[in-house]
DRENFI-488326 format. One record per residue (C-alpha): z, x, y; residue in three letters. Coordinates in steps of 0.02 Angstrom, whole numbers, plus 50000, padded with zeros to 5 digits. Each point is the difference from the previous one (the first is absolute). Last residue first. Layout:
% residues N
<w Z	u X	v Y	rest Ala>
...
This chain:
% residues 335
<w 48521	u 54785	v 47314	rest Unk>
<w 49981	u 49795	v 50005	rest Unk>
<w 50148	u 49941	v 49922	rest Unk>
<w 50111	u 50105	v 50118	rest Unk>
<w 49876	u 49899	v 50144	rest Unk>
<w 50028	u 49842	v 49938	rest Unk>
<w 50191	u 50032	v 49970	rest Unk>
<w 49989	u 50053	v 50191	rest Unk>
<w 49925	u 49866	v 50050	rest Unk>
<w 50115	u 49855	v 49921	rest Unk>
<w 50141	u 50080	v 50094	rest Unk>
<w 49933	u 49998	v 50137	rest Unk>
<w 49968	u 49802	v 49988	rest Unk>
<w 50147	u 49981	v 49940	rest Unk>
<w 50036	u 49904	v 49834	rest Unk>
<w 50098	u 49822	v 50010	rest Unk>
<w 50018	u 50025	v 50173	rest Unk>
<w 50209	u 50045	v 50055	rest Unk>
<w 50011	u 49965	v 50170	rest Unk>
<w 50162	u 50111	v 50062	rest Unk>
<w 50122	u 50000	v 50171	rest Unk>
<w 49960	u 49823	v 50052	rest Unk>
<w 50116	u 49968	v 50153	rest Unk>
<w 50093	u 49835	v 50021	rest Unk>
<w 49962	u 49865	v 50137	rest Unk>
<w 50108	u 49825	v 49958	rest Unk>
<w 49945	u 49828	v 50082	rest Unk>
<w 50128	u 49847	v 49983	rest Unk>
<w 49857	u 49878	v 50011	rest Unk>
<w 49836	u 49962	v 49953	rest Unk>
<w 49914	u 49841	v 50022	rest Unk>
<w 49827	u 50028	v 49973	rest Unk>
<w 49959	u 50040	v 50200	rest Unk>
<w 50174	u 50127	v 50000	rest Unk>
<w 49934	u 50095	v 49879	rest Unk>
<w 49841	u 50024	v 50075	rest Unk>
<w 50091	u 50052	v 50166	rest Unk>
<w 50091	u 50117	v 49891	rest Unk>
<w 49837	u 50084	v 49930	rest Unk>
<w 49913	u 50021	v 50175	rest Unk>
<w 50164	u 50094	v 50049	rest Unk>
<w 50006	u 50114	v 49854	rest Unk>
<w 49795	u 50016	v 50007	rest Unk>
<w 50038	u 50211	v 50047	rest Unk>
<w 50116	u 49999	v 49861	rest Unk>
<w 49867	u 49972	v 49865	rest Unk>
<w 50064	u 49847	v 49912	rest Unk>
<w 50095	u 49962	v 49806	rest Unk>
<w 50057	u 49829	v 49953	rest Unk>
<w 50159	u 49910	v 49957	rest Unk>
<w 50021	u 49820	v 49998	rest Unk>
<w 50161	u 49924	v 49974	rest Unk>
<w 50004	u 49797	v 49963	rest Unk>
<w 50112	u 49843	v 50017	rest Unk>
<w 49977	u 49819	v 49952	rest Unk>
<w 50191	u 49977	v 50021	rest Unk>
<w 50082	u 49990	v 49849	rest Unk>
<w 50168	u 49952	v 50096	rest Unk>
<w 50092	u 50201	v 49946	rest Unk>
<w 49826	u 50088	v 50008	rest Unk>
<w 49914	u 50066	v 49866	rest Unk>
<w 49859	u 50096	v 50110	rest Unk>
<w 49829	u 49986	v 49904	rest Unk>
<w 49895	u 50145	v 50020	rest Unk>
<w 49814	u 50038	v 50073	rest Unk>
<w 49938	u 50174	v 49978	rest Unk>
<w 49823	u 50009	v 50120	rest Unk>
<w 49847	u 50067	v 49970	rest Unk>
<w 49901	u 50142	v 49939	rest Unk>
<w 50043	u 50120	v 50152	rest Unk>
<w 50090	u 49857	v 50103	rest Unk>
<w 49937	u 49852	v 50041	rest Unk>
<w 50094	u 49985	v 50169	rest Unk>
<w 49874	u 50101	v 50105	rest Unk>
<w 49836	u 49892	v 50018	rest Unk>
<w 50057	u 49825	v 49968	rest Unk>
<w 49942	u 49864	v 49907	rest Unk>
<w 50085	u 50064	v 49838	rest Unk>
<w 50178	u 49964	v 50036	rest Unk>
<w 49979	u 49837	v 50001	rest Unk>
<w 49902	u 49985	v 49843	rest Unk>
<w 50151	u 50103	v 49953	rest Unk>
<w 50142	u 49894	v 50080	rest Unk>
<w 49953	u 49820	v 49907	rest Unk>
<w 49954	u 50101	v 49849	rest Unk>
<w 50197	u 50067	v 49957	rest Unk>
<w 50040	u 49802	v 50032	rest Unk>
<w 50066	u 49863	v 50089	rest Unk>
<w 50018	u 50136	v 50171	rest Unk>
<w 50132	u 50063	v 50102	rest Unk>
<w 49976	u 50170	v 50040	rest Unk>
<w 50130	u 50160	v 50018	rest Unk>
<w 49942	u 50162	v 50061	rest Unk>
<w 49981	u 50191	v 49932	rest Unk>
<w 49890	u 50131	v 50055	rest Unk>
<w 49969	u 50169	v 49941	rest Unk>
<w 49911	u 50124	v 50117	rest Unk>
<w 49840	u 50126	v 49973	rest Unk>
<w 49958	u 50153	v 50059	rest Unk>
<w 50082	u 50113	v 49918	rest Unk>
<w 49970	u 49894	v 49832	rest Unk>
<w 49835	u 50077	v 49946	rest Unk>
<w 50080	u 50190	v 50060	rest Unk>
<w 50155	u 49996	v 49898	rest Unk>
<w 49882	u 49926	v 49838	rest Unk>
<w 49870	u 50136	v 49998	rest Unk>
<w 50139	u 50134	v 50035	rest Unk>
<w 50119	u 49944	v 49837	rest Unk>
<w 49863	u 49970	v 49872	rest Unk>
<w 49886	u 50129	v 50061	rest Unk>
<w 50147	u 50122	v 49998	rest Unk>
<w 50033	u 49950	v 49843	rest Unk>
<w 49841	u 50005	v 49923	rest Unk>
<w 50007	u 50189	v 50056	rest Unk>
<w 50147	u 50022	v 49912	rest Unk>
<w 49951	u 49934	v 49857	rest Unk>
<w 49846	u 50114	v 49995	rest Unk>
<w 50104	u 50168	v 50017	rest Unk>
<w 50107	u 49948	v 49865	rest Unk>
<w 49846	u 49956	v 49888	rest Unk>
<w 49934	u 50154	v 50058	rest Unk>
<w 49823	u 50064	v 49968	rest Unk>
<w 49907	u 49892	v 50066	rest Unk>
<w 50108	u 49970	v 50149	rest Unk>
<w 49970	u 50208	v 50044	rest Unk>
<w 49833	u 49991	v 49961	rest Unk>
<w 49991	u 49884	v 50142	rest Unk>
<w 50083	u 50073	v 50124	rest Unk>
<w 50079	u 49889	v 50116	rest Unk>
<w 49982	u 49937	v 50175	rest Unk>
<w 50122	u 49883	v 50117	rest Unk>
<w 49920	u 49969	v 50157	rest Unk>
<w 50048	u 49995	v 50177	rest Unk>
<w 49896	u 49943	v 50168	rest Unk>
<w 49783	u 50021	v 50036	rest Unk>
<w 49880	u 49903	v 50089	rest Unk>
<w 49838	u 50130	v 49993	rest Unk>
<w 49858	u 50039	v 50094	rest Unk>
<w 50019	u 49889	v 50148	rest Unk>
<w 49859	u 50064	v 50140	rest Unk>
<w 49921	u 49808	v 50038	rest Unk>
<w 50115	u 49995	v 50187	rest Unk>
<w 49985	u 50189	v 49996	rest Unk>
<w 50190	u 50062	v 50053	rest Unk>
<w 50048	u 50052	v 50146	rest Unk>
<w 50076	u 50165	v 50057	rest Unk>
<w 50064	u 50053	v 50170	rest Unk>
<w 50165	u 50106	v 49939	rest Unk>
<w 50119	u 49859	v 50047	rest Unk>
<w 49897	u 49878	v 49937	rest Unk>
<w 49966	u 50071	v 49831	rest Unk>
<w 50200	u 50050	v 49977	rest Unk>
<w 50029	u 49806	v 50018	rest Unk>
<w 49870	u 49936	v 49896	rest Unk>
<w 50160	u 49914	v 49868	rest Unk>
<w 49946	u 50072	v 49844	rest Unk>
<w 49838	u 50091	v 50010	rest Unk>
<w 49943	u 50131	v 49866	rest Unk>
<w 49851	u 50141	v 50047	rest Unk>
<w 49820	u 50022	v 50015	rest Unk>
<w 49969	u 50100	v 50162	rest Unk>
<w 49865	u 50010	v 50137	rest Unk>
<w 49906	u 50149	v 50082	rest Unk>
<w 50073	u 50146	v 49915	rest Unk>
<w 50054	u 50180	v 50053	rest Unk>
<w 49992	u 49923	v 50169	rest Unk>
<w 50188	u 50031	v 50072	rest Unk>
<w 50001	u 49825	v 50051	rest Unk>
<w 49912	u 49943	v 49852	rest Unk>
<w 50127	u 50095	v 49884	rest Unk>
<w 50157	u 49939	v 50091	rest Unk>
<w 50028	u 49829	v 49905	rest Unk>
<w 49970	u 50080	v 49822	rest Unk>
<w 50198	u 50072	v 49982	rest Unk>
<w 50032	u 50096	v 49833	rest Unk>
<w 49867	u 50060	v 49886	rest Unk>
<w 49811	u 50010	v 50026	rest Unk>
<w 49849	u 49975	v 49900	rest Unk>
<w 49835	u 49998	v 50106	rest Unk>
<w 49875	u 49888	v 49935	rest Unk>
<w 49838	u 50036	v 50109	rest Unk>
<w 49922	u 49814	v 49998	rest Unk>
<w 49792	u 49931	v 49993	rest Unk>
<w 50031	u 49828	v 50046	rest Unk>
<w 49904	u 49884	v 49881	rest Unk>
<w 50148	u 49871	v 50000	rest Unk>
<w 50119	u 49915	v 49857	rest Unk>
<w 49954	u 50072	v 49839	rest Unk>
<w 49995	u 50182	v 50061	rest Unk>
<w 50126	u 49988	v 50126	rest Unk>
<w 50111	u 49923	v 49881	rest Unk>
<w 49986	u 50148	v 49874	rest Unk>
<w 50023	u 50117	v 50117	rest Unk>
<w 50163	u 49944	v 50083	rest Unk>
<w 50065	u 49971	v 49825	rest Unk>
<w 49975	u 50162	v 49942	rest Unk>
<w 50036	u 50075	v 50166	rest Unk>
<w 50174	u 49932	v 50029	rest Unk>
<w 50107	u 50095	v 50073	rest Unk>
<w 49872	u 49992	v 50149	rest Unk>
<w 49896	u 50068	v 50127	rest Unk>
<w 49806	u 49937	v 50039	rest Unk>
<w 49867	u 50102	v 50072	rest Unk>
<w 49843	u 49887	v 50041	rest Unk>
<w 49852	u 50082	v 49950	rest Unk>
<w 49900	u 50049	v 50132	rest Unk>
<w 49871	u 49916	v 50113	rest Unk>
<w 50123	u 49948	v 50150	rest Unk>
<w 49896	u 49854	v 50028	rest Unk>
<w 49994	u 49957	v 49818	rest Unk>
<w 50192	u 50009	v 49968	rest Unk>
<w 50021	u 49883	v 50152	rest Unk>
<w 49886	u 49870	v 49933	rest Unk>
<w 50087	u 50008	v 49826	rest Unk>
<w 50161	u 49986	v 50088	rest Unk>
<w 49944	u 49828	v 50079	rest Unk>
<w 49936	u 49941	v 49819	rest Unk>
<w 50167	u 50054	v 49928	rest Unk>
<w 50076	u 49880	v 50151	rest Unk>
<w 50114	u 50052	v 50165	rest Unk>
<w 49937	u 50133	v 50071	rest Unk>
<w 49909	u 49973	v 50180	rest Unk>
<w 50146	u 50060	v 50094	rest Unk>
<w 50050	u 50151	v 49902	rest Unk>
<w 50139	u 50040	v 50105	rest Unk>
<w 50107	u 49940	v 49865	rest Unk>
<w 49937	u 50150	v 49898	rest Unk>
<w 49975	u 49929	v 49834	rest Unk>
<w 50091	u 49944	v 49818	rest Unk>
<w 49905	u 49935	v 49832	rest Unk>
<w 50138	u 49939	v 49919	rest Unk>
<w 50144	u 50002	v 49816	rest Unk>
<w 50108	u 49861	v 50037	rest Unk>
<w 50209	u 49990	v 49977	rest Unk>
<w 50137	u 49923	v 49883	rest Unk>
<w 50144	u 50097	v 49909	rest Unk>
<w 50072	u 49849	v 49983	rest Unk>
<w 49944	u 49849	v 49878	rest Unk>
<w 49990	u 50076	v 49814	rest Unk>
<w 49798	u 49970	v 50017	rest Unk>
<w 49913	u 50103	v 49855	rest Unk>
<w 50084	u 49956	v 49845	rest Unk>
<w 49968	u 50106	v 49858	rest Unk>
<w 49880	u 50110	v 50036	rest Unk>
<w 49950	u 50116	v 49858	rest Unk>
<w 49954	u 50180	v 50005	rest Unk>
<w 49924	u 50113	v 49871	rest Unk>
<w 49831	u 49908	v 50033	rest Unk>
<w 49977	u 50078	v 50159	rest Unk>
<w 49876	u 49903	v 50124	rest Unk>
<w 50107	u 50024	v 50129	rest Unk>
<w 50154	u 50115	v 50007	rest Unk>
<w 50011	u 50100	v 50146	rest Unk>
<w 49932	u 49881	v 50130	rest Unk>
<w 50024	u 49842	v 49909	rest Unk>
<w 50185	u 50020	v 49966	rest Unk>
<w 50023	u 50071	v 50166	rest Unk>
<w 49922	u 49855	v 50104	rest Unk>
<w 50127	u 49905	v 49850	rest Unk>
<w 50152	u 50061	v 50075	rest Unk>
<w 50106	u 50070	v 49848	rest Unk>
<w 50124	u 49936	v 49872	rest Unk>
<w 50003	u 50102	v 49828	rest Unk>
<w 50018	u 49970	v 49838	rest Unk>
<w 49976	u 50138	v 49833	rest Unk>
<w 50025	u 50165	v 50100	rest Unk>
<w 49954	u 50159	v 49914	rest Unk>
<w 49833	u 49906	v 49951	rest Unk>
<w 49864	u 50088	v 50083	rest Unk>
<w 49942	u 49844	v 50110	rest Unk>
<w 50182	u 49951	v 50020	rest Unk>
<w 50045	u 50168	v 50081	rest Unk>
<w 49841	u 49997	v 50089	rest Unk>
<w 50029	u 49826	v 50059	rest Unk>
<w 50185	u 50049	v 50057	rest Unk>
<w 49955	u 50153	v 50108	rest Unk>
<w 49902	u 49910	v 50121	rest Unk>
<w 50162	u 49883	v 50046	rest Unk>
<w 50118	u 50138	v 50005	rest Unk>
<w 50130	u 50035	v 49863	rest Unk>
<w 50150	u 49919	v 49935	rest Unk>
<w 50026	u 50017	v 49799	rest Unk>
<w 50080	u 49844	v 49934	rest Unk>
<w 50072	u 50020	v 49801	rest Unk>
<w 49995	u 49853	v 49913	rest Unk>
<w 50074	u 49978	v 49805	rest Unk>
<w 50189	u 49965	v 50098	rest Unk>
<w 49924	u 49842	v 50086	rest Unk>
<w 50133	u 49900	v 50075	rest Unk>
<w 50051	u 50151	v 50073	rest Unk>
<w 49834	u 50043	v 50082	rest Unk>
<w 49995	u 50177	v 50025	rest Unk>
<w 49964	u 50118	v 50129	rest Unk>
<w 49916	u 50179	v 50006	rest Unk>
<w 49954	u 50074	v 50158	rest Unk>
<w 50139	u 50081	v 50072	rest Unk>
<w 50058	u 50015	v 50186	rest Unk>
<w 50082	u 49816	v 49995	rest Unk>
<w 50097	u 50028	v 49833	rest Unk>
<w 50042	u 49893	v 49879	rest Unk>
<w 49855	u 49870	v 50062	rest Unk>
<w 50049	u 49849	v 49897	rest Unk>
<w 49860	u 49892	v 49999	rest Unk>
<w 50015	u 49781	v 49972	rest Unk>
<w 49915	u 49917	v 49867	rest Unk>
<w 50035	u 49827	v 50038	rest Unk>
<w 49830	u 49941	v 50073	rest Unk>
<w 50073	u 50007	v 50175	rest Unk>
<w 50059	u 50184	v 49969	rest Unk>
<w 49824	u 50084	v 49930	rest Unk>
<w 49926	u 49887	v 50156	rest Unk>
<w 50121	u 50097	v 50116	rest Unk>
<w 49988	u 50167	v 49934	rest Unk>
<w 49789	u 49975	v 50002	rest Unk>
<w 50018	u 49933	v 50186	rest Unk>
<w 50115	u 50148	v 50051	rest Unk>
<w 49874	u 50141	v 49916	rest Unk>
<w 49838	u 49911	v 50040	rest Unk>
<w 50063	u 49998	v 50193	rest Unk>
<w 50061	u 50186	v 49995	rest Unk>
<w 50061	u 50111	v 49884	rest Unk>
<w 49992	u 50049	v 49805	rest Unk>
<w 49875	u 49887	v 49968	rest Unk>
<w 50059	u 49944	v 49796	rest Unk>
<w 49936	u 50060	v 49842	rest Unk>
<w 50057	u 49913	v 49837	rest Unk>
<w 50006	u 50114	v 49863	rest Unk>
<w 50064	u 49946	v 49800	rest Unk>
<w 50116	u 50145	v 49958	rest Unk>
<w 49943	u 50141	v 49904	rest Unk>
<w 49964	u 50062	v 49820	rest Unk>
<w 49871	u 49863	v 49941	rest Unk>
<w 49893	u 50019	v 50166	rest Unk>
<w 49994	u 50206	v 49977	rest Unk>
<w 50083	u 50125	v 50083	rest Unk>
């Protein structure tokens, strides 16, 4: 079935961490999945009748999207760039959704006392005088880093399933795998290489590129979803905060307002006159923060004069054109 004769294709991880952050995100941006039935995998966006969302695992969405049966897809970027890098048929749209998030590293034998650096492994590799073998999911990725990043001579040994047992059992002497929390390292006497990161990975929406090209429908979706996701995820983070100042004047509170580090807002403040019933000299200030400097920002508040202090959440920023957005009309321009 051709692109023309189908429904547009968003791919979705059918289970798992990708799969509950990607339903979630889909949800807080206002395009919710209806899952008709839990067993199947086909769902459907009702706000979104063109879109069709195929659930499949992880690996299997970049080649879908790479050939062009699927036209979106949301993947962990270790297995973007493991399957699909370099590939011109594929186009990443946003590559940090915010969940999903791990690191790709260089992992030994706890026991390995005097292992802790690349430089230390080299030594180790040297004394032993064989190549190092090394398992993985990841062997593209695992070879090309220790290529750039060492002169250890490695065995890459592609495996499936759990790594952790593999130097215990010896069929490889250290393993490249993802870390979330370091939990299942310790308890199977693993460390990681202090300078051994390969790779700090979490979601990513992809494309294919002929795909937006050749669909005007297909295209406008995607700027949607760049539209929608870009500005969810700039204002997760941030707060809205209103207060009350007396001042003379608009210019009295922002030179104010611009001595400090936190009140300024992202271009600057929005300074209102308050029509109150005496004419009292009366203004409302409202500026934007990162939530982690909400207590910092009060106390700034309160220096200038602020009162009557209101916290809202920032659900969208809007930019005047996205930054992702921006790239990927480059990059259509481009092919």
């Amino acid at each position: 079935m051709s692109q023309t004769q189908r429904k547009i294709r968003i791919a979705l991880p059918s289970k798992g961490l990708l799969a509950d952050g990607s339903k979630k995100l889909l949800a807080d941006v206002g395009l919710p999945v209806y899952y008709p039935n839990p067993r199947a995998y086909i769902a459907r966006i009702p706000l979104l009748p063109e879109v069709e969302v195929i659930l499949q695992r992880p690996g299997d969405i970049v080649i879908g999207v790479r050939e062009g049966s699927i036209d979106f897809g949301i993947t962990g970027r270790d297995i973007l760039l493991e399957k699909g890098a370099g590939d011109e048929r594929l186009l990443e749209l946003h590559h940090a959704l915010g969940y999903g998030k791990c690191t790709l590293n260089v992992i030994v034998p706890g026991d390995w006392a005097e292992v802790d650096t690349l430089a230390d492994l080299s030594e180790y590799q040297k004394e032993l005088g064989r190549p190092l073998k090394v398992a993985t999911k990841f062997p593209g990725m695992t070879t090309k880093f220790f290529n750039e990043e060492t002169e250890i001579p490695i065995q890459v040994i592609s495996a499936e399933g759990a790594l952790e047992i593999a130097p215990t059992i010896g069929y490889a002497d250290l393993i490249v795998d993802l870390v979330s929390t370091g939990t299942t390292l310790r308890d199977n006497q693993l460390k990681m290489l202090e300078d051994g990161l390969v790779l700090k990975a979490q979601a990513c929406l992809i494309a294919n590129k002929d795909n937006l090209k050749n669909s005007k429908e297909t295209l406008d979706i995607a700027i949607m979803l760049l539209e929608l996701v870009g500005a969810y995820l700039r204002a997760k983070e941030k707060l809205g905060i209103f207060a009350n100042v007396r001042a003379e004047n608009e210019a009295e509170i922002a030179e104010k307002i611009f001595t400090k580090d936190v009140i300024s807002g992202l271009q600057g403040p929005t300074i209102s006159r308050i029509l109150t019933r005496d004419d009292e000299s009366l203004y409302s200030i409202h500026v934007i923060v990162d939530k982690v400097e909400l207590h910092k920002a009060v106390r700034e508040i309160r220096s200038i004069g602020g009162s009557g202090v209101i916290v809202s959440p920032v659900n969208y920023i809007f930019e005047e054109e996205p930054r992702e957005l921006a790239e990927m009309l480059s990059a259509l321009e481009e092919a």
